[in-house]
C-alpha positions in Angstrom: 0.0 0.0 0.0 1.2 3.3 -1.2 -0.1 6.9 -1.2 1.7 9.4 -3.3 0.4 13.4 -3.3 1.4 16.0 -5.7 0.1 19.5 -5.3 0.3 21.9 -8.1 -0.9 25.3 -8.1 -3.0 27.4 -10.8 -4.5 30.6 -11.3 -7.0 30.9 -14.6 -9.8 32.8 -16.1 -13.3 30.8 -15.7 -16.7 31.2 -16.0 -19.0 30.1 -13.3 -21.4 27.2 -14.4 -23.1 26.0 -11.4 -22.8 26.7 -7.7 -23.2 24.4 -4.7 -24.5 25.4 -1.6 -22.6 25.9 1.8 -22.1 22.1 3.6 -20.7 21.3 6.8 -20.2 17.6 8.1 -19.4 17.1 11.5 -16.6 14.2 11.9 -14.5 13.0 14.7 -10.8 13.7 15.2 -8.3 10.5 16.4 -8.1 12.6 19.3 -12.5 12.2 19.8 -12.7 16.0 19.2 -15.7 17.2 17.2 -14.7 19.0 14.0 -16.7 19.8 11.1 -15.5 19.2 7.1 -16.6 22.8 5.9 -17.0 22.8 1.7 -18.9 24.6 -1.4 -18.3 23.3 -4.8 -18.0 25.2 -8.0 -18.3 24.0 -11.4 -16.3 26.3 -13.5 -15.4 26.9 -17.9 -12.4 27.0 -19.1 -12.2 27.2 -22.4 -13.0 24.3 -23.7 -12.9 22.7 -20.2 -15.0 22.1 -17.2 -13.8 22.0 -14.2 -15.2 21.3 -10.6 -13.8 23.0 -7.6 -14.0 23.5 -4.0 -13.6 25.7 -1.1 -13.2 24.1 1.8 -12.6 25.0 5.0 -11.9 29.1 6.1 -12.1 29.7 2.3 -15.8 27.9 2.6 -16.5 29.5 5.5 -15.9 33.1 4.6 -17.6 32.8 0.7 -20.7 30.7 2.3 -23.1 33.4 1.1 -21.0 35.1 -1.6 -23.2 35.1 -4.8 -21.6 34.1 -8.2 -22.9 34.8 -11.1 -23.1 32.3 -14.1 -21.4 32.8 -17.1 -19.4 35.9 -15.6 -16.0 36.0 -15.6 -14.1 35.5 -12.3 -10.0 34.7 -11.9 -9.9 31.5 -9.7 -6.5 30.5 -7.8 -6.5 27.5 -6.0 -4.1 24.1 -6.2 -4.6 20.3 -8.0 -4.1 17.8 -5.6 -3.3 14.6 -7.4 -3.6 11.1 -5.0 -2.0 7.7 -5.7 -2.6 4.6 -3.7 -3.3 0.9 -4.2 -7.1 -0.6 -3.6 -7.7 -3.8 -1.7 -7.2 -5.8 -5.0 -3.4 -4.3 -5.1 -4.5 -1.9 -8.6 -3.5 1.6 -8.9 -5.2 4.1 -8.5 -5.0 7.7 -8.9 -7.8 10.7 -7.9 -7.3 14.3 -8.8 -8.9 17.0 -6.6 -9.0 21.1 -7.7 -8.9 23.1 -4.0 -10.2 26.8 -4.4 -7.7 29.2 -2.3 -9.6 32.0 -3.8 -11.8 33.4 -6.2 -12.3 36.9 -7.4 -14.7 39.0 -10.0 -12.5 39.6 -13.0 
C-alpha cells in the first residue's frame, strides 16, 4: 500500500457554471474531538474545459453566502491535488482533486 500526493498550483480565467451550496459535516478527530468538514463546490469553464472546484474550510467558511454569477468572468487561484494509492485488490489508483484558495470577479 502506497499513497503518493502532488500538489500543483494554478490561477485561470473561468466562467462560473453552477454553484453548490454551503455544507458542513461534522466528523471525529483520532483525538475524539468534534470538528466539522466545511465545503462549497464550483463548477467552473475554461475554455474548452470544465472544471469542478472547492472551497473548503476558512475559504468555505468566509464565501458561504457570496453570490456568483453564471457565465461571468471570475480569476480562480487554487491548487490540483493529485492522489495515488493501491485498492484492496493491489490496482492503482489515482484521484485528482481542484482546491479553491480564492476566487475573485475579474
Amino acid at each position: 500500500m502506497f499513497n503518493l500526493l502532488i500538489l500543483i498550483t494554478m490561477e485561470a480565467l473561468v466562467t462560473i457554471q453552477e454553484v453548490g451550496a454551503y455544507s458542513e459535516r461534522q466528523y471525529q478527530t483520532q483525538q475524539g474531538q468534534t470538528e466539522y468538514f466545511k465545503s462549497r463546490g464550483i463548477v467552473m469553464k475554461r475554455g474548452g474545459d470544465v472544471i469542478y472546484g472547492e472551497l473548503t474550510g476558512e475559504a468555505a467558511s468566509k464565501n458561504r453566502d457570496t453570490q456568483y454569477y453564471q457565465n461571468q468572468p471570475y480569476i480562480v487561484k487554487g491548487y490540483w491535488k493529485h492522489r495515488t494509492w493501491e485498492d484492496q485488490n493491489h490496482q492503482t489508483r489515482h484521484e485528482n482533486a481542484f482546491y479553491i484558495t480564492d476566487i475573485q470577479t475579474f
